[in-house]
C-alpha positions as CSV (number, residue, x, y, z in Angstrom):
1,X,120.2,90.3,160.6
2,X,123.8,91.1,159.5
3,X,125.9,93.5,160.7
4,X,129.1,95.2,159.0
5,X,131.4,93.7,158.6
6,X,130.0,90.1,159.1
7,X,132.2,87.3,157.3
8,X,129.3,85.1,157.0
9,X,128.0,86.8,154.4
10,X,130.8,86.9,152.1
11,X,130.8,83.2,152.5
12,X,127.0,83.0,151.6
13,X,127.4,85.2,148.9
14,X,130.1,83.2,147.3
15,X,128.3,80.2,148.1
16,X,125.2,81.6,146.1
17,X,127.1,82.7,142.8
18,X,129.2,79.2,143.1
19,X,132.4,81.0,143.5
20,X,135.6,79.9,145.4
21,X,135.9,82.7,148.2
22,X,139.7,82.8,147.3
23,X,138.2,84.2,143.8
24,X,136.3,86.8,145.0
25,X,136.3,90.4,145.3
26,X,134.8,93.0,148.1
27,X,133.4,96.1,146.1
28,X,132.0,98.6,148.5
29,X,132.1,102.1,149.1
30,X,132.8,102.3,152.6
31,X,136.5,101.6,154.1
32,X,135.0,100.2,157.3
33,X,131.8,98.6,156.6
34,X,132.2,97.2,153.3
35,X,136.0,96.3,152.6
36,X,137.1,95.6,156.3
37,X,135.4,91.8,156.3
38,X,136.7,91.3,152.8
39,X,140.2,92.1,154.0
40,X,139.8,89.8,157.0
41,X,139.3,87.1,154.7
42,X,142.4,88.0,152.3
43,X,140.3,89.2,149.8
44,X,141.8,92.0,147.3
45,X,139.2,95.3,147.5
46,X,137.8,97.9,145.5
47,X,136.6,101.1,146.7
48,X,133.7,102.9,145.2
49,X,133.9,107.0,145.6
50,X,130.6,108.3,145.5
51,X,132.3,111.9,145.3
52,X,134.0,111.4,148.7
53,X,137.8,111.4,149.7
């Protein structure tokens, strides 16, 4: 099971699409559960508003 923020799965995820992780981007809509583990890794972020602050 993975948890947020879990780096492995960045890694897998890269891994599956054949990506560099350097190359990669976090896209998520929470600051906490979905861009913290990108950022922990150094990887640049976007946030998705779903109508929220």
């Amino acid at each position: 099971m993975l948890v947020h923020p879990n780096l492995g799965f960045f890694h897998a995820a890269a891994d599956t699409v054949g990506m560099p992780l350097p190359d990669a981007w976090g896209i998520g809509d929470s600051p906490y559960a979905d861009n913290s583990g990108a950022i922990a890794l150094g990887l640049r972020t976007v946030r998705v508003s779903k109508g929220q602050p």
